[in-house]
N, CA, C and O of each residue as an XYZ file, in Angstrom:
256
protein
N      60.428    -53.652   -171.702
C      59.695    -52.747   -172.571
C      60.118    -51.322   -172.253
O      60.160    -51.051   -171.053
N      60.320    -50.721   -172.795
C      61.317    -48.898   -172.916
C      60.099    -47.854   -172.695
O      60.274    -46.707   -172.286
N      59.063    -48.313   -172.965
C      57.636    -47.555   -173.017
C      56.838    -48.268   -171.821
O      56.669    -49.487   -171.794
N      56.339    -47.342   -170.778
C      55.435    -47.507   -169.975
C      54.038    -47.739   -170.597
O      53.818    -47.277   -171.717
N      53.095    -48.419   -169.943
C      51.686    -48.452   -169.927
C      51.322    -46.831   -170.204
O      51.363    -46.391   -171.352
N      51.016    -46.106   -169.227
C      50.887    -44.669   -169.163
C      51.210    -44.000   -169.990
O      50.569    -43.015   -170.355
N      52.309    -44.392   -170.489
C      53.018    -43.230   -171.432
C      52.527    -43.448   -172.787
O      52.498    -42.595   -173.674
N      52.147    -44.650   -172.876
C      51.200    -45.295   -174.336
C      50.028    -44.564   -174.559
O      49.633    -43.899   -175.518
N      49.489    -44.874   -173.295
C      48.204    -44.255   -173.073
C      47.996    -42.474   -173.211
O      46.953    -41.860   -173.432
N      49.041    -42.073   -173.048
C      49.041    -40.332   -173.239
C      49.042    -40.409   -174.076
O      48.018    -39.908   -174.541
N      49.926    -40.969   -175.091
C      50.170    -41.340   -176.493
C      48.785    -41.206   -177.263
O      48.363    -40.371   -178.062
N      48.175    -42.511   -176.634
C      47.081    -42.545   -177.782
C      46.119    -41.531   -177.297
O      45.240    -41.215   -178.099
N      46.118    -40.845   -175.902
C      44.913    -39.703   -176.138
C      45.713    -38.775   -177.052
O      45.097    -38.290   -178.001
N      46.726    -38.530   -176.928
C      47.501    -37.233   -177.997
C      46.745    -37.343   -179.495
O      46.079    -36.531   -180.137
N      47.219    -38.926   -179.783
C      46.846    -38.987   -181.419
C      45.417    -38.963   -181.791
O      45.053    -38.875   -182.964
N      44.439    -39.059   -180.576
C      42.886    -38.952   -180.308
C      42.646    -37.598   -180.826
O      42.480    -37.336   -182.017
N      42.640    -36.885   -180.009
C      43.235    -35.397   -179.798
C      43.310    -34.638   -181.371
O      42.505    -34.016   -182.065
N      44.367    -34.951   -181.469
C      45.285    -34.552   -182.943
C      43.558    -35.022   -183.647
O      42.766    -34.080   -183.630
N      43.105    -36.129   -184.121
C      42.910    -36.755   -184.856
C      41.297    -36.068   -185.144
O      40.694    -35.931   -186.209
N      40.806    -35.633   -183.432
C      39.224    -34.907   -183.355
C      39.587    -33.483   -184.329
O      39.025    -33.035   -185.329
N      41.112    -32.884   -183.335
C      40.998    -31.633   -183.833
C      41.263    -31.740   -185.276
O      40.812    -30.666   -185.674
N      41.648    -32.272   -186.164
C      41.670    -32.245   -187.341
C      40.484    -32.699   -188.515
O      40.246    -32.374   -189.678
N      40.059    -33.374   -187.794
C      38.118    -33.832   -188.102
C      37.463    -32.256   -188.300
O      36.858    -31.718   -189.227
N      37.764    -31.943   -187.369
C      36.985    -30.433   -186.800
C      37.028    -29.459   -188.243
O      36.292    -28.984   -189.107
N      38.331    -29.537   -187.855
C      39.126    -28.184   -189.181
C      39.130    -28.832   -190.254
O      39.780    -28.116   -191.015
N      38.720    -30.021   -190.982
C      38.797    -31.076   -192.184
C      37.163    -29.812   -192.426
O      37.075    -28.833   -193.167
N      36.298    -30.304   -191.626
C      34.538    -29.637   -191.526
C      34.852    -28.352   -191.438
O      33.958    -27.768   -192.051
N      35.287    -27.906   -191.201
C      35.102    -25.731   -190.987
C      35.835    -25.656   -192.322
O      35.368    -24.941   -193.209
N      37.259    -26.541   -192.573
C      37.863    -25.999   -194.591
C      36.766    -26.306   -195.570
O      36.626    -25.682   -196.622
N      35.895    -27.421   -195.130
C      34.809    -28.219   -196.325
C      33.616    -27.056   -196.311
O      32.966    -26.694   -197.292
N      33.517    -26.656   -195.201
C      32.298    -25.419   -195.295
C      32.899    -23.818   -195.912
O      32.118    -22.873   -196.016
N      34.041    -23.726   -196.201
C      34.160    -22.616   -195.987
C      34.880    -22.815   -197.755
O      35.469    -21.791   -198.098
N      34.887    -23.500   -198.406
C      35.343    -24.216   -199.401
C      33.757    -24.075   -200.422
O      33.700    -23.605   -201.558
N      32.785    -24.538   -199.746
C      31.692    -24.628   -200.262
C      30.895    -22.808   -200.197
O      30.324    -22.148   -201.065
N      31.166    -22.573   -199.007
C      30.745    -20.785   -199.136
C      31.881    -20.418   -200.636
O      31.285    -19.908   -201.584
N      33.598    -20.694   -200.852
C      33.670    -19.803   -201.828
C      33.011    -20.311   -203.151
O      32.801    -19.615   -204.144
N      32.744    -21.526   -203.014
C      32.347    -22.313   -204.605
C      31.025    -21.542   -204.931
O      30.695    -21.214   -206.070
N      30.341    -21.304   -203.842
C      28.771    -20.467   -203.882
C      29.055    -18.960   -204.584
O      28.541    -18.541   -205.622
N      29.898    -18.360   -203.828
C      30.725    -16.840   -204.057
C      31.224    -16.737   -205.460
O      31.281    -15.646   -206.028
N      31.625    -17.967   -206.087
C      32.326    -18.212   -207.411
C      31.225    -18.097   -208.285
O      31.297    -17.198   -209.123
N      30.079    -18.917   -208.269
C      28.662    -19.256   -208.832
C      28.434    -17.549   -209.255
O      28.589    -17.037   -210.364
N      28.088    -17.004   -208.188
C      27.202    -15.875   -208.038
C      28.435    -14.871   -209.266
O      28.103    -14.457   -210.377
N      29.424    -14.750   -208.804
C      30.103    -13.673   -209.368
C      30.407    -14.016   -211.131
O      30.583    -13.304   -212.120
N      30.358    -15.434   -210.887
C      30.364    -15.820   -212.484
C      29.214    -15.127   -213.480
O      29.289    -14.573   -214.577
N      28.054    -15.442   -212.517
C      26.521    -15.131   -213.562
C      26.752    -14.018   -213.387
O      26.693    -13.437   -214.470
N      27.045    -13.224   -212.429
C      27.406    -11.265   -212.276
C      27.636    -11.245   -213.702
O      26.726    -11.004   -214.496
N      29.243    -11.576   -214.174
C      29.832    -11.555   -215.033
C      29.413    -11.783   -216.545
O      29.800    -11.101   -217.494
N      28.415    -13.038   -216.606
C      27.659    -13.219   -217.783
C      26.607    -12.364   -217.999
O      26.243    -12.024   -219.125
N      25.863    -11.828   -216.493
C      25.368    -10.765   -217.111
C      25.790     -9.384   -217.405
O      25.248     -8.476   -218.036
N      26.772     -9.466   -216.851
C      27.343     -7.745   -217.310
C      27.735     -7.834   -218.827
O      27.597     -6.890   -219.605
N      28.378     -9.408   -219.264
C      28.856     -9.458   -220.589
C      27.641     -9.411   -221.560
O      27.949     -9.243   -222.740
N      26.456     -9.518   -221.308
C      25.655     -9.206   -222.078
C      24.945     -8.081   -222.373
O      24.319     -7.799   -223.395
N      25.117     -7.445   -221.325
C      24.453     -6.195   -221.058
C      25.510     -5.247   -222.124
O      25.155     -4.337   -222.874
N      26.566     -5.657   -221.965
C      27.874     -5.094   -222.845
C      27.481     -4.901   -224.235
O      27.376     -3.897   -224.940
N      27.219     -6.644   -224.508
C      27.279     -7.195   -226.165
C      26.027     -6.046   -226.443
O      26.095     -5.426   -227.504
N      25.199     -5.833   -225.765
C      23.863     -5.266   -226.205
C      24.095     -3.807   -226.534
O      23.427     -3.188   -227.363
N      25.094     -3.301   -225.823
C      25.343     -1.727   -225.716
C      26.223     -1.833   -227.034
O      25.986     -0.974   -227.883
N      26.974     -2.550   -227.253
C      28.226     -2.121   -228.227
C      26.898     -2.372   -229.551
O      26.952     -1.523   -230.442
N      25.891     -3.333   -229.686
C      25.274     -3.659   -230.901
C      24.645     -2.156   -231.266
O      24.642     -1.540   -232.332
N      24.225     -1.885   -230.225
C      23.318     -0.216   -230.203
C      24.578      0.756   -230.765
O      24.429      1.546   -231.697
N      25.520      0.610   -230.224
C      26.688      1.699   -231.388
C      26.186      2.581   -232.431
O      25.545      1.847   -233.183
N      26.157      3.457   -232.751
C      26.300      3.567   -234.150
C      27.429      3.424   -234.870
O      28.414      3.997   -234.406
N      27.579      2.768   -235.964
C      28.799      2.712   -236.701
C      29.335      3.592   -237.639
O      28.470      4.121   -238.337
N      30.644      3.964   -237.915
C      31.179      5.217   -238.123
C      31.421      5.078   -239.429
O      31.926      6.003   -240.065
């Protein structure tokens, strides 16, 4: 066998390892993913209300 016991075994803590730390950072992108979807929400309705506040000003116009 070309591969030691031991050396397997580093092996599989490595891919352990790899596998937590990427769990980790999978959870901190999913939270931080969900803060911009929140950030998106908010700035959208900003937006619908400024567009109305708009439609309302241009109706008040007087026309020429």
């Amino acid at each position: 066998m070309s591969i030691s016991l031991d050396q397997f075994e580093r092996k599989v803590d490595q891919m352990v390892a790899i596998c937590a730390s990427l769990r980790s950072e999978n959870q901190d992108l999913r939270a931080h993913v969900a803060s911009l979807e929140a950030e998106k929400a908010a700035l959208a309705k900003k937006i619908e209300v400024t567009a109305g506040r708009l439609e309302s000003l241009l109706e008040r116009l007087p026309e020429e």
